[in-house]
py3Dmol code that shows the C-alpha trace and the ligand (Angstrom):
import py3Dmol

protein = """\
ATOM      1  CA  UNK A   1       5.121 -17.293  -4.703  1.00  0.00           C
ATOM      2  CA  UNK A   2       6.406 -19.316  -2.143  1.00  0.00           C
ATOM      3  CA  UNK A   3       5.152 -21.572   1.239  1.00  0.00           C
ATOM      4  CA  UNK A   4       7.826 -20.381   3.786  1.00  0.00           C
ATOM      5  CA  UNK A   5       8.297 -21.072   7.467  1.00  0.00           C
ATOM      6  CA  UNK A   6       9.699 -18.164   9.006  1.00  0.00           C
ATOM      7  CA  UNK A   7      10.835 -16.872  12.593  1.00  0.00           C
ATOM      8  CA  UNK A   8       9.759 -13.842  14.602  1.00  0.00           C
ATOM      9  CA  UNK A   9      12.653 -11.885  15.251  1.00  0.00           C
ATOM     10  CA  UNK A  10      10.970  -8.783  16.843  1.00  0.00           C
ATOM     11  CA  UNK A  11       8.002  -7.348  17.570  1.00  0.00           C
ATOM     12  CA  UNK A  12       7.048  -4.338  19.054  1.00  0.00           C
ATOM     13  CA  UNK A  13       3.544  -1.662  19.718  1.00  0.00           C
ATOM     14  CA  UNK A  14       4.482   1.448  17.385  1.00  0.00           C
ATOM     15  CA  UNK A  15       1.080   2.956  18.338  1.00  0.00           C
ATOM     16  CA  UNK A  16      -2.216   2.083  20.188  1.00  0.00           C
ATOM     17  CA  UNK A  17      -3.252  -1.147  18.805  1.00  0.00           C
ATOM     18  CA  UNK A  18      -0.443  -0.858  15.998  1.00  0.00           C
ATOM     19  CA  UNK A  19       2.162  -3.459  15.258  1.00  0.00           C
ATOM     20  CA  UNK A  20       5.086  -3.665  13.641  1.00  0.00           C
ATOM     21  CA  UNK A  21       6.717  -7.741  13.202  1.00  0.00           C
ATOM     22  CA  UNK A  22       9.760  -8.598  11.593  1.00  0.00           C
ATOM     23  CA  UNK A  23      10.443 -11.856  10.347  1.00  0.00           C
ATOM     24  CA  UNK A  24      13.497 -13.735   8.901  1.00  0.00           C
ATOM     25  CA  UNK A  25      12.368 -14.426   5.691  1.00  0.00           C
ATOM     26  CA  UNK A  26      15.292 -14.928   3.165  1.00  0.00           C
ATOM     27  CA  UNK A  27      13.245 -15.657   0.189  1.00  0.00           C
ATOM     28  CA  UNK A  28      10.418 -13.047   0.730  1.00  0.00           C
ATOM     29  CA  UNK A  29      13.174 -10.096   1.415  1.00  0.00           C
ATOM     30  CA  UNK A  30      14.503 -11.007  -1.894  1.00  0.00           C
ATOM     31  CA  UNK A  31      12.088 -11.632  -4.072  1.00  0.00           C
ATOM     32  CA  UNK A  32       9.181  -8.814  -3.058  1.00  0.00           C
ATOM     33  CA  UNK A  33       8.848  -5.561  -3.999  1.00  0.00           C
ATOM     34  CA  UNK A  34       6.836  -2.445  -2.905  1.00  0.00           C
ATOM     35  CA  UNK A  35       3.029  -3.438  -3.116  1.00  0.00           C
ATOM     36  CA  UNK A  36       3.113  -6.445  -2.925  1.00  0.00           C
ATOM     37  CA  UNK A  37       1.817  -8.912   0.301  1.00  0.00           C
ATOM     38  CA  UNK A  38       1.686 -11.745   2.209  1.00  0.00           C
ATOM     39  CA  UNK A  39      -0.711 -13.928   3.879  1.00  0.00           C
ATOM     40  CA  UNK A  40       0.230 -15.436   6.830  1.00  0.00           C
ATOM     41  CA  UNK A  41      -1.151 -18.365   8.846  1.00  0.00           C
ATOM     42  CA  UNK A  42      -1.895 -18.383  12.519  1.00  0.00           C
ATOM     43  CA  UNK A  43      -1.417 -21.556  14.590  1.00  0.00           C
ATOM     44  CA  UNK A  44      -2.382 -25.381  14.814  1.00  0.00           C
ATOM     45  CA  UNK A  45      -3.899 -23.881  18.763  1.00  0.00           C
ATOM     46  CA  UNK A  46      -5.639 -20.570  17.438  1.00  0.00           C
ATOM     47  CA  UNK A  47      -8.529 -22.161  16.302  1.00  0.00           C
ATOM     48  CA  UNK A  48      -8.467 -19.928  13.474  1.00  0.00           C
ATOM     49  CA  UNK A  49      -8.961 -21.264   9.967  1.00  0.00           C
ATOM     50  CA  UNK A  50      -8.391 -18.001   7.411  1.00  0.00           C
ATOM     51  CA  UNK A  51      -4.933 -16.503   6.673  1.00  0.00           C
ATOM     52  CA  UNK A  52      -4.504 -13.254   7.335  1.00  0.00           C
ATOM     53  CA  UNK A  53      -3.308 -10.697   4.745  1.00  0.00           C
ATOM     54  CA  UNK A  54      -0.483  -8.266   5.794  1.00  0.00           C
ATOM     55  CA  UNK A  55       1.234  -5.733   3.549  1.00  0.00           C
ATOM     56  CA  UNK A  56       5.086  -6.115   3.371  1.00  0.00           C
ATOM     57  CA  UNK A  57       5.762  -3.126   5.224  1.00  0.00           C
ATOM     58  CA  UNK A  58       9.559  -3.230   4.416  1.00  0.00           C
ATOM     59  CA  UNK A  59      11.945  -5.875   3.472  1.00  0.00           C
ATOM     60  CA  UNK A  60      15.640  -6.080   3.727  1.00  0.00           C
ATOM     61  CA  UNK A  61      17.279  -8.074   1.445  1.00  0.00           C
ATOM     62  CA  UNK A  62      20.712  -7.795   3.304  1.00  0.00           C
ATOM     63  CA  UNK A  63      19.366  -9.793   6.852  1.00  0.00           C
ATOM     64  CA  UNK A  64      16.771 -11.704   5.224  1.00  0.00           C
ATOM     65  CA  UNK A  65      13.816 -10.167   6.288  1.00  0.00           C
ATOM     66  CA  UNK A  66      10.406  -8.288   5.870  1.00  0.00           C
ATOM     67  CA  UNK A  67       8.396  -6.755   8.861  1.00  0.00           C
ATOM     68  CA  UNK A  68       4.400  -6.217   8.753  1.00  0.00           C
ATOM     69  CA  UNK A  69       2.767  -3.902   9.998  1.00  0.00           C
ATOM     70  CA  UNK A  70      -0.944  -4.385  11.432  1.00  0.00           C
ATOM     71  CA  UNK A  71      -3.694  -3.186  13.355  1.00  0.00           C
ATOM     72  CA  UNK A  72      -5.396  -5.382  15.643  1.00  0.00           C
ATOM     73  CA  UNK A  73      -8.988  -5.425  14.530  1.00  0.00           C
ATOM     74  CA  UNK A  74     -10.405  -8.934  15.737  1.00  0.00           C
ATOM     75  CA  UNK A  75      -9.028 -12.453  17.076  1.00  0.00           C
ATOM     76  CA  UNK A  76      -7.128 -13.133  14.205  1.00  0.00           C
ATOM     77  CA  UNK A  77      -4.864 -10.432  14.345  1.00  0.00           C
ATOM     78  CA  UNK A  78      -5.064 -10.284  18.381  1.00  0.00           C
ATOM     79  CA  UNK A  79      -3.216 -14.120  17.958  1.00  0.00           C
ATOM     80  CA  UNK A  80      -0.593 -12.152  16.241  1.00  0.00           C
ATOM     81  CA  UNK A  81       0.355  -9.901  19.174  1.00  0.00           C
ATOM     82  CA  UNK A  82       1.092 -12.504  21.321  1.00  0.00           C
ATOM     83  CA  UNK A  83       3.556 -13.745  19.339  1.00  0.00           C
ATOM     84  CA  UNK A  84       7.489 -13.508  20.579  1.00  0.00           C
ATOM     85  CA  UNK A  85      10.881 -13.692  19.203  1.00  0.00           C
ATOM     86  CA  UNK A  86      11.697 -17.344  17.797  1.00  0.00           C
ATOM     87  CA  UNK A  87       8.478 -18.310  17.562  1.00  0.00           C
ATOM     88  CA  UNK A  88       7.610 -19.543  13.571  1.00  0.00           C
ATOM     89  CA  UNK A  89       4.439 -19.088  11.378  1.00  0.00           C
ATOM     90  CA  UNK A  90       3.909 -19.627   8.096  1.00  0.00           C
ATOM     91  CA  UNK A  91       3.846 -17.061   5.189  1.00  0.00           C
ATOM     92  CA  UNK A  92       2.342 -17.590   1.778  1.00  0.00           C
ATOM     93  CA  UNK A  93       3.830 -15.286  -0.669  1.00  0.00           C
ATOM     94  CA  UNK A  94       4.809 -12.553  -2.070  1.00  0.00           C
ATOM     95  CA  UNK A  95       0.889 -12.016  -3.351  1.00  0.00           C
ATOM     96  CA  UNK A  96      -0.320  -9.690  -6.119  1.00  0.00           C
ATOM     97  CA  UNK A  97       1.369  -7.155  -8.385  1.00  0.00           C
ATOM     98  CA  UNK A  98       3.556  -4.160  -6.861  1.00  0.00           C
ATOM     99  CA  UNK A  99       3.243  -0.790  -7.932  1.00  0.00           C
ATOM    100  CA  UNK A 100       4.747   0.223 -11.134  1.00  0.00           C
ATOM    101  CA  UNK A 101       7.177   3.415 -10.595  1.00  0.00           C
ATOM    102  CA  UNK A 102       8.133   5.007 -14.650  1.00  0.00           C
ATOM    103  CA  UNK A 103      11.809   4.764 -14.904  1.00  0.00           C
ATOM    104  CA  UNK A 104      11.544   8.900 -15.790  1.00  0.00           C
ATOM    105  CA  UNK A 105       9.963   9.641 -12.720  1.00  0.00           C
ATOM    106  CA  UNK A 106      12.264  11.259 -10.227  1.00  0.00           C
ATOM    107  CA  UNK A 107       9.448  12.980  -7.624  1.00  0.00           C
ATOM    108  CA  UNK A 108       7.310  10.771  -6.081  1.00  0.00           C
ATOM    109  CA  UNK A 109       4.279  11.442  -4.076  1.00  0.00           C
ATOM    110  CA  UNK A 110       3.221   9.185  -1.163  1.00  0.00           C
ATOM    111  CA  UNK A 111      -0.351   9.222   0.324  1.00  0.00           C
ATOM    112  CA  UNK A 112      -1.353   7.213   2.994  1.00  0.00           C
ATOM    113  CA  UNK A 113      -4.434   6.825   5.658  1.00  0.00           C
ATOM    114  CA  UNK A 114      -3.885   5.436   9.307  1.00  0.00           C
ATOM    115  CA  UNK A 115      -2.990   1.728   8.449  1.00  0.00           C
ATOM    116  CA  UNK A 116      -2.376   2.642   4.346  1.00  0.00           C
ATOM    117  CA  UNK A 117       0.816   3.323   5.389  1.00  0.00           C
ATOM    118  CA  UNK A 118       1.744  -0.066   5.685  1.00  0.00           C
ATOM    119  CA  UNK A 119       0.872  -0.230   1.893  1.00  0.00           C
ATOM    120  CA  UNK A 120       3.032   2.571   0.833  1.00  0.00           C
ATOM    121  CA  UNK A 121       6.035   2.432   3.336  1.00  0.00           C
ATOM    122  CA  UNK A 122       8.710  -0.026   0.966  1.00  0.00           C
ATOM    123  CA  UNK A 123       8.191   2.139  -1.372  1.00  0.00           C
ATOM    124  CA  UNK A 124       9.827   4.900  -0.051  1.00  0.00           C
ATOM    125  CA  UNK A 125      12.696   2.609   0.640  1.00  0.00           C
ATOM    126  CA  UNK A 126      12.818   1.565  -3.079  1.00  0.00           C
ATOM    127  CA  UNK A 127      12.441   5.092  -3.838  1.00  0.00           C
ATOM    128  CA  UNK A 128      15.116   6.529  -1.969  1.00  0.00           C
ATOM    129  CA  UNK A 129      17.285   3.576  -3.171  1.00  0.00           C
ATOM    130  CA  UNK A 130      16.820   4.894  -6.445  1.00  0.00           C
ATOM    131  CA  UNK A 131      18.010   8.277  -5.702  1.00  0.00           C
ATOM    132  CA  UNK A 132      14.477   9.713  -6.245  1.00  0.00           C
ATOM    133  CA  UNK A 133      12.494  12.469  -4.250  1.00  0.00           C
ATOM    134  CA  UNK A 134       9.636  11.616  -1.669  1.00  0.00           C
ATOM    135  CA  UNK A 135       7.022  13.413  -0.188  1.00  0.00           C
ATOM    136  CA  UNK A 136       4.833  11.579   1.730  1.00  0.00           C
ATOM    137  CA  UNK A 137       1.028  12.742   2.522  1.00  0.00           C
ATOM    138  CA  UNK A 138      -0.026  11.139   6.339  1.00  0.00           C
ATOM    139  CA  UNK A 139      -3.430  10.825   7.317  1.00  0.00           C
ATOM    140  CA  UNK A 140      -4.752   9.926  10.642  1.00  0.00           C
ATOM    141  CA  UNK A 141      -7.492  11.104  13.300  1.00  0.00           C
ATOM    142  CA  UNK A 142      -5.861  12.288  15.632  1.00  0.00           C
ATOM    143  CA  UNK A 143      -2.463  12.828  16.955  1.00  0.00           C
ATOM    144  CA  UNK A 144      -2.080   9.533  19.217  1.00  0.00           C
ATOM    145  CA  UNK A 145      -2.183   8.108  15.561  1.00  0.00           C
ATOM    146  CA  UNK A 146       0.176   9.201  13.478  1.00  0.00           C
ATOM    147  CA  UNK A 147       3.120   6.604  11.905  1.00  0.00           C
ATOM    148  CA  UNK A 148       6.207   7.828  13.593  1.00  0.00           C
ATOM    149  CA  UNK A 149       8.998  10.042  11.796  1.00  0.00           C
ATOM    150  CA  UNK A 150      12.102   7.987  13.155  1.00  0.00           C
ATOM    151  CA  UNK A 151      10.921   5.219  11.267  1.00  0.00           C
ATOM    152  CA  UNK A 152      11.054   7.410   8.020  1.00  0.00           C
ATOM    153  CA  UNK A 153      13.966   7.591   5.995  1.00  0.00           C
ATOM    154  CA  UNK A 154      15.460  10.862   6.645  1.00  0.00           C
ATOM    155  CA  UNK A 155      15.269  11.696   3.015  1.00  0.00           C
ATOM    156  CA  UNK A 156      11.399  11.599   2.841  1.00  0.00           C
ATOM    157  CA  UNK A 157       9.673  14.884   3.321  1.00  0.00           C
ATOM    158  CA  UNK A 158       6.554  13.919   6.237  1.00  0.00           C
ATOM    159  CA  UNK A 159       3.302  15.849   5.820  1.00  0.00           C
ATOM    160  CA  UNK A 160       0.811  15.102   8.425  1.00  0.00           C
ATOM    161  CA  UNK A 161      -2.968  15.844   8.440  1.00  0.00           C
ATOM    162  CA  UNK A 162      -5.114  14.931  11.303  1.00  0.00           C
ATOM    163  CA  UNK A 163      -8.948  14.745  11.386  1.00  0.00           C
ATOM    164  CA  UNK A 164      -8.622  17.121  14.983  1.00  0.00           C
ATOM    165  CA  UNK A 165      -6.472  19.015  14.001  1.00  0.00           C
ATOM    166  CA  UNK A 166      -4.012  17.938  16.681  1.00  0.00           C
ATOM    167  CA  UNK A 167      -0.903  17.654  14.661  1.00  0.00           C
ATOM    168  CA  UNK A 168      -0.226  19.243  11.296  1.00  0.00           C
ATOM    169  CA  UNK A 169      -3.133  20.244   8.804  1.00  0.00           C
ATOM    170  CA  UNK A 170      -6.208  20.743  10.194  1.00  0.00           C
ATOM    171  CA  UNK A 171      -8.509  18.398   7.864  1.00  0.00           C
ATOM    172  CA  UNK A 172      -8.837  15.376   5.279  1.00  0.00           C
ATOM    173  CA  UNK A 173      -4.962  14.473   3.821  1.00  0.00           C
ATOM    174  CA  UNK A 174      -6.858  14.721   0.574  1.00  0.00           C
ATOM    175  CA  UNK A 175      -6.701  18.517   1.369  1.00  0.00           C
ATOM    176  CA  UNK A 176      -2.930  18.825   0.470  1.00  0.00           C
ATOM    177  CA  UNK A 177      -2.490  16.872  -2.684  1.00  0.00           C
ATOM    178  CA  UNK A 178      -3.691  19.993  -4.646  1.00  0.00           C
ATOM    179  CA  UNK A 179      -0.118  21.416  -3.177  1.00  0.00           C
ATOM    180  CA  UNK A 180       1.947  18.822  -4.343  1.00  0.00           C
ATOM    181  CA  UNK A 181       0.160  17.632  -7.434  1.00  0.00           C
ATOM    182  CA  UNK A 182       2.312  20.061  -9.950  1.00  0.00           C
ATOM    183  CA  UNK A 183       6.025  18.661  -8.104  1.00  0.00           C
ATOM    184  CA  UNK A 184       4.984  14.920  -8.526  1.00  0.00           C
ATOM    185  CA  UNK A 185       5.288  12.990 -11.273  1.00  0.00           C
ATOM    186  CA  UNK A 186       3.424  10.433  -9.729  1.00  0.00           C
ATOM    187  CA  UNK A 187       1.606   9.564  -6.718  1.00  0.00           C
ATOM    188  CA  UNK A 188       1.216   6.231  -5.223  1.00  0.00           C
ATOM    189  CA  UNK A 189      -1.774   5.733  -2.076  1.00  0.00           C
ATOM    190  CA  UNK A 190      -3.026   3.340   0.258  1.00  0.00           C
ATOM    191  CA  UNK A 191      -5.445   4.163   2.274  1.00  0.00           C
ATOM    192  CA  UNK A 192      -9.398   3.724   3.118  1.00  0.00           C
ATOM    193  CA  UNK A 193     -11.829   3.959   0.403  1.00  0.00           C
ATOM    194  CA  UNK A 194     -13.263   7.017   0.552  1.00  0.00           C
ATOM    195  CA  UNK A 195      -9.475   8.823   0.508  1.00  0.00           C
ATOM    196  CA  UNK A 196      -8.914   6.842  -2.686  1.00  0.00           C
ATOM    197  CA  UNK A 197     -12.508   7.810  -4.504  1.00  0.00           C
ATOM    198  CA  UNK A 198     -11.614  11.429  -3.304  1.00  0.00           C
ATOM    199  CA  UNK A 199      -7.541  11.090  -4.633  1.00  0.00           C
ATOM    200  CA  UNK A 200      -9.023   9.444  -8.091  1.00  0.00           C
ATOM    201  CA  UNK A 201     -11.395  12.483  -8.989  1.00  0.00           C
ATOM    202  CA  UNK A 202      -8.439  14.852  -8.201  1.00  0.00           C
ATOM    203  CA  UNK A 203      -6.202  12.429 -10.451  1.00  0.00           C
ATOM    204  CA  UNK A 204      -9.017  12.465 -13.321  1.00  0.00           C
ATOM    205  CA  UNK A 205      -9.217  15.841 -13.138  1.00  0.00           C
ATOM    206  CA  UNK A 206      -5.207  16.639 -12.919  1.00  0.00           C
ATOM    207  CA  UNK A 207      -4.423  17.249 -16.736  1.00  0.00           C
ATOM    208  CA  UNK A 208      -7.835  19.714 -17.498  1.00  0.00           C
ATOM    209  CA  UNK A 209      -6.555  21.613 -13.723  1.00  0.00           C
ATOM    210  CA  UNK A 210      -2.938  22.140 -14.536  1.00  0.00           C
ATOM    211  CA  UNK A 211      -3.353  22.535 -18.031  1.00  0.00           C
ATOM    212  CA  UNK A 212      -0.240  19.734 -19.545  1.00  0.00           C
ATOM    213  CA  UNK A 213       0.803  16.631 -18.752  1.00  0.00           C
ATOM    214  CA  UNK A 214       4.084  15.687 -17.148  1.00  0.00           C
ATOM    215  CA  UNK A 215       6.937  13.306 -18.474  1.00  0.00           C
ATOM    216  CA  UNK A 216       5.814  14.156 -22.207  1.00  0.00           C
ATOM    217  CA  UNK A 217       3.155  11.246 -21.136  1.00  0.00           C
ATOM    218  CA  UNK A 218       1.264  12.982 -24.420  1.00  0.00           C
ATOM    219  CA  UNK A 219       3.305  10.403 -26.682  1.00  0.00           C
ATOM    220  CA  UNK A 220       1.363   7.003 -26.766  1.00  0.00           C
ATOM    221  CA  UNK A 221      -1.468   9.013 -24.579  1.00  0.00           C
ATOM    222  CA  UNK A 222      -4.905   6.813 -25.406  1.00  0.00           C
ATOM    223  CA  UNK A 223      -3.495   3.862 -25.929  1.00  0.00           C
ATOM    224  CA  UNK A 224      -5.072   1.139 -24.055  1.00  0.00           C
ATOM    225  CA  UNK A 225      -3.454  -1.612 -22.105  1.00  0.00           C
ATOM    226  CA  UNK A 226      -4.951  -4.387 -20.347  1.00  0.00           C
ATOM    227  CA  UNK A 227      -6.534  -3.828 -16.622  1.00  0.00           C
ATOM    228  CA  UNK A 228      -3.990  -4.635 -14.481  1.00  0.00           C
ATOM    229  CA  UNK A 229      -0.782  -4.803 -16.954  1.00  0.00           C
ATOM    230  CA  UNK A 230       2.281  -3.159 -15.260  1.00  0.00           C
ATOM    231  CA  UNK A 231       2.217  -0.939 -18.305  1.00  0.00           C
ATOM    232  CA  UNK A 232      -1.338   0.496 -17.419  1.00  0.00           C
ATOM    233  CA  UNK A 233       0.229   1.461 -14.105  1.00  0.00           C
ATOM    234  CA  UNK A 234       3.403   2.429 -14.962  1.00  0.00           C
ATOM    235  CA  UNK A 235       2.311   4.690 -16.893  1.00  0.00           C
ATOM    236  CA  UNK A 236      -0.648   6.384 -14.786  1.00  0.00           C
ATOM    237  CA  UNK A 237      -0.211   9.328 -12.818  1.00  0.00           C
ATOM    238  CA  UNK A 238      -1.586   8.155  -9.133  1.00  0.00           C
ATOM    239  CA  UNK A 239      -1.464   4.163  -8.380  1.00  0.00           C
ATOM    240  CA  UNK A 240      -3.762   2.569  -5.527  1.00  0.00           C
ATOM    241  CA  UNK A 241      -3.175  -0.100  -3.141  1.00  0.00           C
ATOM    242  CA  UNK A 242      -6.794  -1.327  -2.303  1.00  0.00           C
ATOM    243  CA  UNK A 243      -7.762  -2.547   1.033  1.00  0.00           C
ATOM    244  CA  UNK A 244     -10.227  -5.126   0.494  1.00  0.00           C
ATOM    245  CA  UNK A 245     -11.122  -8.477   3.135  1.00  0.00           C
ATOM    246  CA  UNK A 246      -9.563 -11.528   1.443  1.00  0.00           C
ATOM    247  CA  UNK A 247     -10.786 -15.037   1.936  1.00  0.00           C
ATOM    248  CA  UNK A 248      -7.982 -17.351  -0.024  1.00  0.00           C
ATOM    249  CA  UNK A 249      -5.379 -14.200  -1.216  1.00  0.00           C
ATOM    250  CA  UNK A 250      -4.731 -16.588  -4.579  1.00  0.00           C
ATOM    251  CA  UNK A 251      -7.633 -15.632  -6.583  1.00  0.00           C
ATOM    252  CA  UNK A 252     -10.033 -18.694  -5.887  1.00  0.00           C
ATOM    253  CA  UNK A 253     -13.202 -17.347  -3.861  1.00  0.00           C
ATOM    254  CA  UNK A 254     -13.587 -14.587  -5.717  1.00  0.00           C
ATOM    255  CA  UNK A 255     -14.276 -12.665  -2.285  1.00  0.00           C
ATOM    256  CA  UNK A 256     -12.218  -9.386  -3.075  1.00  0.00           C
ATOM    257  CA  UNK A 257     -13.870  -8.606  -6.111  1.00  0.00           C
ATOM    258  CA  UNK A 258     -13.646  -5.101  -7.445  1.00  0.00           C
ATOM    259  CA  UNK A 259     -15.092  -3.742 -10.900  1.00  0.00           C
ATOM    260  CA  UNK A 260     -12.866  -2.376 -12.987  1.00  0.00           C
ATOM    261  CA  UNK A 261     -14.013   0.704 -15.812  1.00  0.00           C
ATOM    262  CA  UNK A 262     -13.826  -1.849 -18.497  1.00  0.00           C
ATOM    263  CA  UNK A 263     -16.914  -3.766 -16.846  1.00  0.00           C
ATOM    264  CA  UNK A 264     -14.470  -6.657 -15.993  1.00  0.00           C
ATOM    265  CA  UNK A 265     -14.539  -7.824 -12.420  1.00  0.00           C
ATOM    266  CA  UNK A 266     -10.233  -7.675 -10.715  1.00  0.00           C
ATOM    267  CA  UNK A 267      -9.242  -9.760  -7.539  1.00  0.00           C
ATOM    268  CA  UNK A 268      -7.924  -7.173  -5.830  1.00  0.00           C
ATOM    269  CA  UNK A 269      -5.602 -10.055  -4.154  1.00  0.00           C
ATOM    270  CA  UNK A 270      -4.049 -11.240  -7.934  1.00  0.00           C
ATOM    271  CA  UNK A 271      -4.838  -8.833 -10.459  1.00  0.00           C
ATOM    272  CA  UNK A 272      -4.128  -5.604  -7.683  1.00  0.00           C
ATOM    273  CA  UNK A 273      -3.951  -4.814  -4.624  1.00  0.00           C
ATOM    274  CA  UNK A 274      -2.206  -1.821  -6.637  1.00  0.00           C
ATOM    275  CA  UNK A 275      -4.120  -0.625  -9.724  1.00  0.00           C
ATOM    276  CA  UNK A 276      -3.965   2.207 -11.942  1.00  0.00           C
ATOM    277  CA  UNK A 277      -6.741   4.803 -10.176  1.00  0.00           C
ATOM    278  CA  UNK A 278      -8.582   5.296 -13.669  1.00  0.00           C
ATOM    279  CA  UNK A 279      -8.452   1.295 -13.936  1.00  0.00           C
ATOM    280  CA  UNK A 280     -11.281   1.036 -10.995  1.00  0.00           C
ATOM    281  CA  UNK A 281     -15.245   2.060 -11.709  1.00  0.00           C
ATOM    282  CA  UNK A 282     -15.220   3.759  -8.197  1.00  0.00           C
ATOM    283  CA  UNK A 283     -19.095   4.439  -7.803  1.00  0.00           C
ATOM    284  CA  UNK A 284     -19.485   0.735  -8.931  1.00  0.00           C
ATOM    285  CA  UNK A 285     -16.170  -0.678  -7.220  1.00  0.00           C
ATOM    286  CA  UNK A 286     -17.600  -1.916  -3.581  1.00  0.00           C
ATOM    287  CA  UNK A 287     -21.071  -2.866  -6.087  1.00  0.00           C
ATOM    288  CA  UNK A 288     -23.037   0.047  -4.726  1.00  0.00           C
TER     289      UNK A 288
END
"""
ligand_1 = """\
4
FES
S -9.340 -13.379 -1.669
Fe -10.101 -15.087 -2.763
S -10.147 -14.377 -4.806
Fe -9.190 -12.757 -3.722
"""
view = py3Dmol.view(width=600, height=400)
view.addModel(protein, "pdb")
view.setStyle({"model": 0}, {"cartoon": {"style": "trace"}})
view.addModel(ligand_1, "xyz")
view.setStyle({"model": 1}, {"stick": {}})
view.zoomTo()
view.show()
């Protein structure tokens, strides 16, 4: 984890209210990986005190730098958008653990909702890197909404579902995992929490629905590993990125708490964002 000052190099309004900001960030584009985040400081003249989390939204390791992708959604990230080229804020990070991709998995599944995509997006880029497959599940309400293809790698395959109906499937982007489920060997979502509750009982219910397991994952199946481990997520079939409000985004006010099946509390800002879906107690997660 590192304290970095680092430059705005561009920023531009990808959709209503949508950003995408790319910074020069040697150290960051180097040392992150898909998942992961950072939390980034507004100014001395904002008269904002709290960081602001932003998923790295990709990173390039050969110019130095990592763009973000947000929505604004209050003051904080309003101070953002005024931003311009060669001005400097400070970035804390990278923050919590990345997703865990098995080294045998070649077909990846993608799923994200409206800003979830900022969770998801590197790792298509690592993906593709690797000379793996990707399909990638889009959510959003309407048309005016959905993440634009020309900022897709042209490898990925784009599925869009909107809420209206007004591009692609007709319905929830929960709809079409049951489609893609038997080609993935894993899936990997970020999104809001009801599309993650609704992706983990389709997960849970995966191996009694289609019968066997991919990947031979029946060797070493039931063995435990520790909440959080990149083991426990490796070796899962769908990962989550959760979107929770963060206070410090280093594990110290215990604000993004989450309860995990094994009755132990996880920061989603150290011990996640990205977990292993079975990892989380979703009916007791938010503490409902
Ligand atoms: S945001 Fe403070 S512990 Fe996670």
């Amino acid at each position: 984890m590192h304290l970095l000052g680092t430059e705005l190099l561009e920023a531009r309004e990808i959709l209503p209210g949508q950003w995408l900001q790319t910074y020069h960030a040697p150290e960051l584009a180097t040392g992150s990986r898909a998942g992961q985040f950072v939390h980034v400081r507004t100014g001395d003249l904002s008269g904002l005190v709290l960081r602001r989390p932003f998923s790295i939204h990709t990173l390039d390791a050969a110019t130095g730098t990592i763009t973000i992708h947000f929505r604004t959604v209050g003051r904080g990230t309003e101070w953002f958008t005024h931003l311009r080229p060669g001005d400097n804020v400070d970035m804390l990070g990278p923050l919590g653990r990345p997703f865990e991709v098995d080294p045998r998995s070649q077909h990846l599944l993608l799923i994200a909702g409206g800003l979830g995509m900022a969770g998801v997006r590197a790792l298509a880029d690592e993906a593709i890197r690797a000379g793996r497959q990707v399909t990638l599940l889009f959510g959003a309400a309407s048309a005016r909404d959905v993440y634009p293809t020309s900022l897709l790698p042209d490898e990925v395959e784009y599925v869009v579902a909107t809420d209206d109906g007004s591009m692609g499937h007709h319905g929830f982007v929960t709809d079409l995992l049951p489609r893609y489920e038997a080609w993935a060997d894993q899936a990997f979502a970020c999104g809001p929490e009801p599309m993650l509750q609704a992706l983990a009982r389709l997960a849970a219910t995966r191996r009694s629905r289609m019968g066997v397991a991919k990947l031979g994952r029946k060797r070493g199946a039931g063995k435990g590993h520790a909440v959080g481990s990149p083991l426990a997520r490796r070796k899962a079939f769908l990962q989550v990125s959760m979107e929770q409000r963060m206070g410090c985004a280093i594990g110290a006010c215990l604000g993004c708490v989450v309860m995990a099946t094994s009755g132990v509390p996880q920061r989603v800002c150290r011990e996640g964002p990205v977990f292993a879906s079975e990892e989380i107690d979703w009916e007791g997660a938010w503490g409902r």
